[in-house]
C-alpha positions as CSV (number, residue, x, y, z in Angstrom):
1,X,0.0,0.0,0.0
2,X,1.1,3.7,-0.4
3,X,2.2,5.5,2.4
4,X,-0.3,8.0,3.7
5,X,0.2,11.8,3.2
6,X,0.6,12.5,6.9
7,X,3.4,10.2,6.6
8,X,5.1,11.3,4.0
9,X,4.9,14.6,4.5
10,X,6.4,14.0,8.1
11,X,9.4,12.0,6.9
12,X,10.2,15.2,4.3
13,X,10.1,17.6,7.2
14,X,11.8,15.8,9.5
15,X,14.6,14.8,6.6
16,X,15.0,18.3,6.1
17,X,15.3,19.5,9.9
18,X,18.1,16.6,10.3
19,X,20.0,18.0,7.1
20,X,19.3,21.7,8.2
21,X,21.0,20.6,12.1
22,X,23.5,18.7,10.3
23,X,24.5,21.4,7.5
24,X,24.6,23.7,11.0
25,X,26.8,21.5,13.1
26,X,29.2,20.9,10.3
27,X,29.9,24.8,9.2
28,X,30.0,25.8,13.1
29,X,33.7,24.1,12.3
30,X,34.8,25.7,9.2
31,X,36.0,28.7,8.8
32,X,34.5,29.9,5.3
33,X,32.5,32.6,5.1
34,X,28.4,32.0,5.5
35,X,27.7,34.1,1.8
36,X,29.4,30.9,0.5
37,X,26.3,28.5,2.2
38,X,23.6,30.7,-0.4
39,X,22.3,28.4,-3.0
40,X,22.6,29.9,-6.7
41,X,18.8,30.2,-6.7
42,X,19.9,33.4,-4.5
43,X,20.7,36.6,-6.2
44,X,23.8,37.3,-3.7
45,X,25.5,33.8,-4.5
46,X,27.3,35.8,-7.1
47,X,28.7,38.7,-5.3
48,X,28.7,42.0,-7.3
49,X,30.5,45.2,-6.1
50,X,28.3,47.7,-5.1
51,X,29.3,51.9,-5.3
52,X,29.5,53.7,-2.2
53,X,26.4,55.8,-2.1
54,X,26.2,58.1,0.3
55,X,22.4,58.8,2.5
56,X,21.8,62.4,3.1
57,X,18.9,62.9,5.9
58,X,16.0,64.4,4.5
59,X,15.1,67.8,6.4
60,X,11.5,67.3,8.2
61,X,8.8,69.2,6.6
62,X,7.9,72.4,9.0
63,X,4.2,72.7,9.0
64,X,2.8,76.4,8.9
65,X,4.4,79.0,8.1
66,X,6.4,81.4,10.0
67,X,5.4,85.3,10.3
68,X,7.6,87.9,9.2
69,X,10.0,89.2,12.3
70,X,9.9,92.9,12.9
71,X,12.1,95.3,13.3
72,X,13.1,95.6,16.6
73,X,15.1,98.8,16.4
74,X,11.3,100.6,15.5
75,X,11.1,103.6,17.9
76,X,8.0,106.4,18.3
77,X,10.6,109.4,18.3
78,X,13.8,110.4,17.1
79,X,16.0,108.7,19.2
80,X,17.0,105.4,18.1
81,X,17.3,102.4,20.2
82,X,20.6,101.5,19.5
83,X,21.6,104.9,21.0
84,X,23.0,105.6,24.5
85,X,20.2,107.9,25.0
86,X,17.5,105.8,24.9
87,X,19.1,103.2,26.6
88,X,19.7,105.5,29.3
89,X,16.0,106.0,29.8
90,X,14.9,102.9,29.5
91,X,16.9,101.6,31.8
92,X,16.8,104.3,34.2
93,X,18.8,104.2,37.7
94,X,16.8,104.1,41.2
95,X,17.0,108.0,41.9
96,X,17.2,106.6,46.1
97,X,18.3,103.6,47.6
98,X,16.9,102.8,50.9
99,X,18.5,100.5,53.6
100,X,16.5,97.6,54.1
101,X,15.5,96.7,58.0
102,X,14.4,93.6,59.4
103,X,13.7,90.2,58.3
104,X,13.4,90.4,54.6
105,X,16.6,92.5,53.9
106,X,18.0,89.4,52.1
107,X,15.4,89.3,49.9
108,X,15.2,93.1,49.0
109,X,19.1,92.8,48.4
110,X,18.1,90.0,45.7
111,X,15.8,92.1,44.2
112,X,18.2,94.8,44.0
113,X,20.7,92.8,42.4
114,X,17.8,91.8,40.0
115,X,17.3,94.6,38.5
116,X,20.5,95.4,38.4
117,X,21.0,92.3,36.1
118,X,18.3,93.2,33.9
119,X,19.3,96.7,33.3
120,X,22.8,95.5,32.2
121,X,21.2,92.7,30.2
122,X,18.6,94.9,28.5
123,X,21.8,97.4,27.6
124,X,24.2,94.7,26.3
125,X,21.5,92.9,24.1
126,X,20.1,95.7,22.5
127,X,23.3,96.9,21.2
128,X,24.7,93.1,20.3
129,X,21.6,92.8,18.3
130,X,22.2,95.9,16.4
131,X,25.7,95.3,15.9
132,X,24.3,91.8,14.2
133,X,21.9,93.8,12.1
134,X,24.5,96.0,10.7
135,X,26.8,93.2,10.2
136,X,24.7,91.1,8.4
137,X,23.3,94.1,6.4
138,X,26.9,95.0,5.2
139,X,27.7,90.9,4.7
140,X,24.5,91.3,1.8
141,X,25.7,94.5,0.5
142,X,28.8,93.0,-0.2
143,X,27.7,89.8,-1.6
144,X,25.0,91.8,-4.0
145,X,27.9,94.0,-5.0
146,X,30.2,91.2,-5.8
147,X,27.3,89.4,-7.8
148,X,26.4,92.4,-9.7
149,X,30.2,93.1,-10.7
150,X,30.7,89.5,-11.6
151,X,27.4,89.6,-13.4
152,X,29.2,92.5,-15.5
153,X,32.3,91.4,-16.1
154,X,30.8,88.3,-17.6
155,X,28.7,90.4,-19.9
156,X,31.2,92.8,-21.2
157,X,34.3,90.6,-21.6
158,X,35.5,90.3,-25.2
159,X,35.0,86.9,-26.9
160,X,37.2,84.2,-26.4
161,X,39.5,83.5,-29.0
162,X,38.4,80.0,-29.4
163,X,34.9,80.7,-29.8
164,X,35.9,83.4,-31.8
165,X,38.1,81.5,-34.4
166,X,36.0,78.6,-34.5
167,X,32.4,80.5,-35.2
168,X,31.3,79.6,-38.7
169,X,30.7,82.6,-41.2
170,X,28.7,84.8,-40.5
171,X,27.8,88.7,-41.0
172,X,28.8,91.6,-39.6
173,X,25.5,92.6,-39.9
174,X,23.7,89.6,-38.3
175,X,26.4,89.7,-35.9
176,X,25.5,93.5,-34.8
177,X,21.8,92.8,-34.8
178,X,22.5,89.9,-32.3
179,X,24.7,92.5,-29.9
180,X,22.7,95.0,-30.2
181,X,24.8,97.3,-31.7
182,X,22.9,98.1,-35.0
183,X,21.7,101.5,-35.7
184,X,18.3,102.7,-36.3
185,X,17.8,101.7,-40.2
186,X,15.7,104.2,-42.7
187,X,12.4,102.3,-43.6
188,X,12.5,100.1,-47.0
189,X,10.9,101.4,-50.2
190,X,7.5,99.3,-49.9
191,X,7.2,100.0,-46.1
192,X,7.2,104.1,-46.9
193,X,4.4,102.9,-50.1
194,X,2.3,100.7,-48.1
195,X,2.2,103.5,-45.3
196,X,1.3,106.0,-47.8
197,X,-2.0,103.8,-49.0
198,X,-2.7,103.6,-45.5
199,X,-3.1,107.1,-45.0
200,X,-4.5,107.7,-47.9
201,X,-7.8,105.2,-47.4
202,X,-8.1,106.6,-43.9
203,X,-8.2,110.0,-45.7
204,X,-11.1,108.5,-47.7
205,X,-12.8,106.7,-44.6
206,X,-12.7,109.7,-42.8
207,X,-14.2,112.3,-45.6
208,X,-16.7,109.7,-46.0
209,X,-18.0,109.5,-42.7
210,X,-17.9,113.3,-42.6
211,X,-20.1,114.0,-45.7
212,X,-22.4,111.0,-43.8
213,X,-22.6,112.9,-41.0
214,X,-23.2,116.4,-43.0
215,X,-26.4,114.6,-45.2
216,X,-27.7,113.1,-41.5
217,X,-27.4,116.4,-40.1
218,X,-29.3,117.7,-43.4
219,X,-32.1,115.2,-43.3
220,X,-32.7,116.1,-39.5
221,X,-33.1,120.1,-40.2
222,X,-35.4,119.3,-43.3
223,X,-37.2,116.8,-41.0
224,X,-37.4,118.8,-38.2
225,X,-40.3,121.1,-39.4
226,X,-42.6,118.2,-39.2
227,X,-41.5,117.8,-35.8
228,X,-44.3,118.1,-33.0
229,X,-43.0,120.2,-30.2
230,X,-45.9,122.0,-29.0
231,X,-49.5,121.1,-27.6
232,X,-51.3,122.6,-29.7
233,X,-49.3,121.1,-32.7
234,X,-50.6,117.9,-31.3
235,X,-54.3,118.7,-31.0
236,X,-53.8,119.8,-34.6
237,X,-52.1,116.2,-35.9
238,X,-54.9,114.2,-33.4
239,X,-58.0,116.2,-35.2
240,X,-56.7,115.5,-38.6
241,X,-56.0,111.8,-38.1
242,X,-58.7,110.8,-36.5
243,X,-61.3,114.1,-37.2
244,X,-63.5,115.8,-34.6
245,X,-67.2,115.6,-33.8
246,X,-68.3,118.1,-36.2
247,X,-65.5,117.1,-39.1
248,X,-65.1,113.3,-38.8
249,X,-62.9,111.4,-40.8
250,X,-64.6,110.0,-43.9
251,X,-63.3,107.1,-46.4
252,X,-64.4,105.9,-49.6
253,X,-63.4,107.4,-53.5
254,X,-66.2,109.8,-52.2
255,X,-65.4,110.1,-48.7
256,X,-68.8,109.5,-47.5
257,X,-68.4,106.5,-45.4
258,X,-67.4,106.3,-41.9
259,X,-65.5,103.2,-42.0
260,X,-61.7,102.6,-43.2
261,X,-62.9,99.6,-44.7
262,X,-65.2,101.4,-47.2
263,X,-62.8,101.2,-50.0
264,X,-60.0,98.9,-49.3
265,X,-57.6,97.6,-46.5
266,X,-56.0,99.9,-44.3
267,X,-52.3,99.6,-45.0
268,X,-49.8,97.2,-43.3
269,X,-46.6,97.8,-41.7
270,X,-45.1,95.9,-45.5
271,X,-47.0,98.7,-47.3
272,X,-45.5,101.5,-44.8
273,X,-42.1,100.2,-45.4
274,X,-42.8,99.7,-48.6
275,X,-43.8,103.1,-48.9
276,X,-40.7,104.6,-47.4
277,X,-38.7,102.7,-49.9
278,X,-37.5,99.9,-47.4
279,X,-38.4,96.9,-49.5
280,X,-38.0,95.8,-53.6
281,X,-39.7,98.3,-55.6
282,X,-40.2,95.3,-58.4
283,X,-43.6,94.0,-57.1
284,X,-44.8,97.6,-55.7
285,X,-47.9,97.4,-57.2
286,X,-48.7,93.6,-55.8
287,X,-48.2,95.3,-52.4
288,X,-50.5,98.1,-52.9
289,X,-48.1,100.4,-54.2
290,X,-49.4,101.9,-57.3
291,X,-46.9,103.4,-60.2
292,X,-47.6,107.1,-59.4
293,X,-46.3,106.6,-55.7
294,X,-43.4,104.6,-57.4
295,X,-42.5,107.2,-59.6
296,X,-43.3,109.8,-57.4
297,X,-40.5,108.5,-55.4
298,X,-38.1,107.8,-57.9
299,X,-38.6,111.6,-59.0
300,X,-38.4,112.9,-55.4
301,X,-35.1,110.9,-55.1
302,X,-33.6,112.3,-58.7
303,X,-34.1,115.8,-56.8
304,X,-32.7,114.7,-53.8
305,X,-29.4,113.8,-55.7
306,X,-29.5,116.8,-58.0
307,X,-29.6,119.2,-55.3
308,X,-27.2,117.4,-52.7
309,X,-30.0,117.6,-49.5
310,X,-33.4,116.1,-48.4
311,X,-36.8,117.5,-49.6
């Protein structure tokens, strides 16, 4: 019969944990090295030489952001901080000093000495601190004034001489215009023609819009005597549209009917526009236009054009 699995799978582990304590108990007298006991399934049984890489720490992230520090040396008046002056009044001497009695005179001698201490310390400090500040000002000063000159040498020194003798051919021209060093040039021929068109259609534009403006104006003074400005003006144009009581309107070819549709349709806002020469005057007379209003117009225009204005 086969062997079960249990079995077998019990002999395999146990064969391997007596080759694993045997393999153990025979290096533990050797004295080769243990990269040697890594199979070549490994990927350090062939040892490579690796470069010295150096780790740098990576600075923490700081959250927030800090406010801007103000200047300390910031006074109300005149005197600046820095100066004896101030310092003097700020840290002001006690005009008396009494002689302490009784059981707390070391204690008022500690105070003394205290503010002693922070009158000296208030002087020193202030005037260490500006002594930084103008240090480090005249450290920037000097670095922006050494950048700056460097910055200008660099720009202003001549071309090397092997740049200069290996550049390929190229113009003197092309090679001023790349410096900067090329003069103002006259305009071409074509620019000066094109230019002169220009001017001259704007001319054109410009005399047209003029005489547009002129005939506009024109048409509004010839217009303007139809104008209705007054009241009574009004009552005049209401009565003779619409008639009064004792003269109504009448309609018909012999104006004795009271009704606009005696003798045809009152005209539409096509017939009105018609009329005022908005639309095709081909088919006039299908949109009840008849051929003396055409040519009434076309005469009234002729005149128009002939004498230069509105009638």
């Amino acid at each position: 019969m086969p062997p079960s699995t249990a079995r077998g799978l019990l002999s395999r582990s146990s064969t391997c944990q007596l080759n694993a304590h045997s393999s153990v108990a025979r290096r533990s007298f050797t004295s080769a090295p243990a990269v040697l006991a890594l199979g070549p399934q490994s990927p350090n049984y062939v040892e490579v030489p690796k470069p010295v890489q150096p780790t740098f720490p990576l600075k923490p992230r700081l959250k927030g952001v800090l406010p801007v520090p103000r200047n300390i040396f910031r006074t109300r008046g005149d005197k600046k901080k820095a100066s004896d002056e101030f310092l003097n009044a700020a840290t002001k001497e006690p005009s008396t000093i009494r002689e302490h009695k009784g059981k707390d005179v070391a204690y008022q001698d500690y105070k003394l000495r205290l503010a002693e201490t922070r009158r000296r310390n208030l002087k020193q400090s202030v005037k260490e601190l500006h002594e930084r500040e103008v240090e480090s000002h005249r450290q920037m000063d000097a670095i922006s004034t050494r950048k700056q000159e460097e910055h200008l040498a660099l720009v202003n020194q001549p071309e090397r001489d092997d740049e200069r003798l290996t550049n390929p051919s190229v113009s003197k021209d092309i090679m001023d215009y790349m410096s900067g060093k090329l003069d103002a040039r006259p305009p071409l021929k074509w620019i000066e023609q094109d230019i002169e068109i220009r001017r001259t259609r704007f001319q054109k534009m410009q005399q047209k819009k003029e005489a547009a403006r002129l005939d506009a104006l024109h048409t509004l003074y010839m217009q303007a005597r139809d104008f209705i400005t007054t009241e009574k003006q009004l009552d005049e144009a209401i009565d003779k549209v619409f008639g009064t009581p004792e003269n109504p309107v009448t309609f018909g070819l012999t104006f004795r009917d009271s009704s606009p549709w005696a003798s045809e349709a009152p005209p539409t806002v096509r017939d009105m526009l018609n009329r005022q020469g908005l639309l095709d005057d081909v088919q006039a007379g299908q949109k009840g236009k008849g051929t003396y209003d055409v040519m009434n117009d076309r005469l009234k225009k002729i005149a128009e054009d002939l004498t230069g204005g509105k009638i």
